[in-house]
Each structure stands twice: as C-alpha cells, then as structure tokens.
N, C-alpha and C positions, 0 to 999 in steps of 0.2 A: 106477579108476572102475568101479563095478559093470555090471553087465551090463544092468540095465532103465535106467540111466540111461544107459547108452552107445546103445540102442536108443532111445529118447526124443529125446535128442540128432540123429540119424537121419532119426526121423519129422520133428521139426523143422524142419528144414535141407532134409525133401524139398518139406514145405507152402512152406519158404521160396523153392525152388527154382522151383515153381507158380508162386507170386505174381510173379518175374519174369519167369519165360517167359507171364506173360498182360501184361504191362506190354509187352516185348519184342512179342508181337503186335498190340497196340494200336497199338503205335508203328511198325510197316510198313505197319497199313493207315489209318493218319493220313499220306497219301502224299503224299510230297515226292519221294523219288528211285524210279525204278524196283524193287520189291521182290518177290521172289517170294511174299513170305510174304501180300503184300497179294492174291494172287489165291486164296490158304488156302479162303477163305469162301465162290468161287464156285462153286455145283452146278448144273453143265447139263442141263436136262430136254429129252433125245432119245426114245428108242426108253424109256428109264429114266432114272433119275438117275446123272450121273457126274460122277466129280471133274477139274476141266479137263486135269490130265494125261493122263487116260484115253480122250480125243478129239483131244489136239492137242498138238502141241511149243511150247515157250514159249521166246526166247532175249529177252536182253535186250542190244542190239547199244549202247549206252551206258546213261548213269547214269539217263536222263529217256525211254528207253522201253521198251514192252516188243511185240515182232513173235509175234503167236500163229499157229502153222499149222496148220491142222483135218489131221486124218489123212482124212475126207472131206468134198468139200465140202459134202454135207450136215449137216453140223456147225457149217458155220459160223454162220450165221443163229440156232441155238441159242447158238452161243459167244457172238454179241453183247449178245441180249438177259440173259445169264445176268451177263454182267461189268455190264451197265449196272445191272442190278439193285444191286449189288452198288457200285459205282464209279460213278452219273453224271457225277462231274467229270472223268473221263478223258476226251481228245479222240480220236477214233474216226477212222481211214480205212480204207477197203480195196485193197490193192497188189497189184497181178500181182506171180505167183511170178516170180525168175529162169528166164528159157527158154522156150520156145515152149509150154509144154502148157495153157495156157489157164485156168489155177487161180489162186484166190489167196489172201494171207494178210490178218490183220488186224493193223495198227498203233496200239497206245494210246501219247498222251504225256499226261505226268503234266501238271497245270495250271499254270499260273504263277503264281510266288508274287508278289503284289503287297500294298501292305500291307492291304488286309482280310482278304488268306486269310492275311498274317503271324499279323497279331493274331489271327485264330480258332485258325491250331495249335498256336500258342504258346499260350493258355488252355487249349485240349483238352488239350494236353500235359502242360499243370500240374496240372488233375483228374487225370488216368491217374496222374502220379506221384504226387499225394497221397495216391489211393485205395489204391496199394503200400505206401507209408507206414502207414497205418493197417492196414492187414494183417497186413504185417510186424509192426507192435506187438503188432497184436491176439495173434497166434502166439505171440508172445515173451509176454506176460503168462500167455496160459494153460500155459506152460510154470512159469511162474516159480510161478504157483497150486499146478501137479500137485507140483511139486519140495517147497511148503513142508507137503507133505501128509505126506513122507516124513524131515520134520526130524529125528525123534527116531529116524530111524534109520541117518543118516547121522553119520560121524566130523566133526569140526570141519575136518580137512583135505579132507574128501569134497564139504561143503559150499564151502570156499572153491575150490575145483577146477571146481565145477560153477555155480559163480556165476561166477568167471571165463572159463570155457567159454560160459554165457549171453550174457555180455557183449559177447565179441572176437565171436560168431554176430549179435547183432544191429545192432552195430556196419560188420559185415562186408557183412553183406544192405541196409545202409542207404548202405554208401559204393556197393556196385552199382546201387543202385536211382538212385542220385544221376549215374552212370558215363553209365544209360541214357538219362536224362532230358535231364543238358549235350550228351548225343552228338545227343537229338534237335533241342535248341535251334539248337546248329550250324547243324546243316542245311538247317533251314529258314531262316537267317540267310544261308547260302551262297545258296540258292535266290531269295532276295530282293536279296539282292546283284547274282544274275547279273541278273534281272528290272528295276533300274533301269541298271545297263549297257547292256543292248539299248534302253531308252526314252532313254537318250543318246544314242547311236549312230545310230537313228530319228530324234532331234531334228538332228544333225549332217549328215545324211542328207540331208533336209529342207532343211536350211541351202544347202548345194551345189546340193542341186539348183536351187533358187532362184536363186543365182548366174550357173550355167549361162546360162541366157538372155536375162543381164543387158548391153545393150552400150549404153556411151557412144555419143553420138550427136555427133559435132565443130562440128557446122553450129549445136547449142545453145550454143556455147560462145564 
C-alpha cells in the first residue's frame, strides 16, 4: 500500500478514534455509576478558574459515589456550586473529615434509577450512539470519495487492498461504538434493577413492622 494511502488510513482511524472517545464522554456524564470522567466538565471559579483536581482529591469509596476533599476549605463552597452547575442531580452532603481537625469533605451519590430516569438515559443513550453512527459514516464516506479520486492511479490489487481495509475500519469503529452503547444499557439496567430491590425491601419493611404491634387479644375470642 502506498504511502499517502497508508497516511489517510491513519488520519481516518484517528477522526474515528475522536468520535468515540466523545461518545465514551457522553456516556460518563449521563451518570449512572460513579465516574470520574463525569466530573471532566467541572471548572471551579476561586481566586481563577480551576479544574477540580487542582483544588481537591476525588476518591470514589464505591460504584454510586464520589467523596471530594478541598485541599482548603475555602474551596469548598466553590467546589459545590461549580458540580452543581454542572450535575444538579447529584445528591449533596457535607461529612466531617476522619479525626479531630475540624474540616470536612463533600459527598455526591449518583441518583436513582427509577423508571423515568430509566427511560430518559436509555433515549439519551440512543441519540449519543446514533449521532457516532453517523459520524462514523460520515468519515468513512469521505474517505471512500478522496480514495475514488485516485482510481486511475491505483493498481486493481491497490484498490481491492484499500477497499477491504475501508471495510474491516468501518466495520470495526461500528462494532465499538455498539460495545459502548450495550456497556451503557447495562448499567443503567443494573441500576434500575438495584432501585426496585430496595422499594421491595421498603415494602417488606413495612410489612413487619406492621406486624410487630399486632397482638391477638383472647378475651375476643
């Protein structure tokens, strides 16, 4: 394969490479489980603008939160309103540190999924990956244009080389983009999952306690 088609090839596969690392982003801050990438987008306005790393440590102590610790606590109050901005649906508290010094951190847990917010990230999800989709093509067509530009001066085996390279490329970018999509249906499947368990559990709950304070009385009998 020539050289400017090997470089085309390249350019190709890196636009392609974009289009899912922006699908991949979309899909962490359409938040279901704790993600760091879903906090990408927050800039805290203190003294200047900064990126939430650059004011505080982020750990994520399970799947469904995330524990932010200001480096001061004058940070904090910016850190909150900068995620809120950014995240209203996260649920908010603030927790003394471990130990006596008087400080403390902030707690976001991601929302639960019940089925309205199913159906909403499941549709969101389906635009993000369709708009991949079309992109993907889009790419791949103008590929396929630049390529028929140079017909007459490719070999017949140059061409079917680089038609079959086209192919297994867009094939390829379509079975990830598809990889990203089932990964995020899951999840929020899981989260909806866990969501009517706990309103079982609540309703059983319920039930007992009910019970509890239930006593035959002999003297009605």
């Amino acid at each position: 394969m020539n050289l400017y088609i090997s470089a085309a090839i390249k350019e190709l596969q890196e636009k392609l490479n974009a289009y899912l690392a922006l699908l991949n982003y979309r899909y962490s801050n359409l938040c279901v489980k704790a993600e760091l990438g879903a906090l990408m987008p927050v800039t805290v306005a203190a003294e200047k603008e900064y990126n939430i790393e650059d004011v505080a440590k982020v750990a994520t102590p399970d799947e469904y939160h995330f524990e932010i610790y200001p480096n001061h606590q004058d940070y904090q109050k910016h850190i909150i309103e900068a995620v809120f901005d950014v995240h209203p649906e996260f649920k908010m508290e603030v927790e003394k540190d471990p130990g006596d010094n008087g400080t403390t951190h902030i707690v976001y847990t991601m929302p639960e999924v019940d089925k309205n917010r199913r159906d909403l990230l499941n549709s969101t999800a389906k635009v993000f990956y369709e708009e991949c989709n079309v992109d993907i093509e889009k790419e791949c067509g103008k590929y396929i244009l630049s390529m028929s530009d140079l017909d007459g001066h490719l070999s017949p085996e140059e061409f079917r080389e680089i038609s079959m390279v086209l192919k297994h490329t867009r094939e390829d970018y379509r079975e990830k983009s598809k990889d990203l999509h089932e990964k995020k249906l899951a999840e929020i499947e899981e989260a909806y999952q866990q969501y009517l368990s706990k309103q079982e559990e609540a309703v059983v709950d319920e039930q007992i306690d009910f019970t509890k304070g239930f006593r035959m009385n002999p003297d009605n009998y």
